[in-house]
C-alpha positions, 0 to 999 in steps of 0.5 A, a space after each residue: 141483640 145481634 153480636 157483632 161480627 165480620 165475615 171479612 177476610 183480612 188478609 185478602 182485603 190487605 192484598 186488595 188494598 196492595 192491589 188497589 195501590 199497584 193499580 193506581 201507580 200503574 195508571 200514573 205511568 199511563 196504563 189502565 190494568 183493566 183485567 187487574 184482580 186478586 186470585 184467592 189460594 189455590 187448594 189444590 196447587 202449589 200456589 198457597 198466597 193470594 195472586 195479583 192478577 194484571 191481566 193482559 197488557 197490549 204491547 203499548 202498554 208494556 212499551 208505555 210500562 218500560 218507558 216510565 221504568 227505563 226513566 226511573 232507572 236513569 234518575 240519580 
């Protein structure tokens, strides 16, 4: 009988799923991250967490992106 075990990452599927969130918010305000990913920690540098990865934004992404922010901001 096989014992039953995960070779999950928890803490990585957790920001995966941060991601996952981030991703369709950005895409309810009308931008599609398709270069979106999570990096893994980095050994041999500074950056010791996970990283979320946008990727690259055209610059009518960012103005759609500043738009939508700009509207939140002026809300009550």
């Amino acid at each position: 009988m096989y014992e039953d075990i995960s070779f999950a990452n928890s803490d990585r599927e957790e920001v995966e799923e941060e991601a996952r969130e981030f991703f369709n918010h950005v895409k309810n305000l009308g931008v599609r991250l398709d270069d979106i990913d999570v990096l893994d920690p980095c050994d041999g540098c500074r950056r010791g967490a996970y990283l979320v990865h946008v990727g690259n934004l055209t610059t009518d992404d960012v103005r759609t992106l500043n738009a939508a922010l700009r509207e939140r901001e002026e809300r009550p």
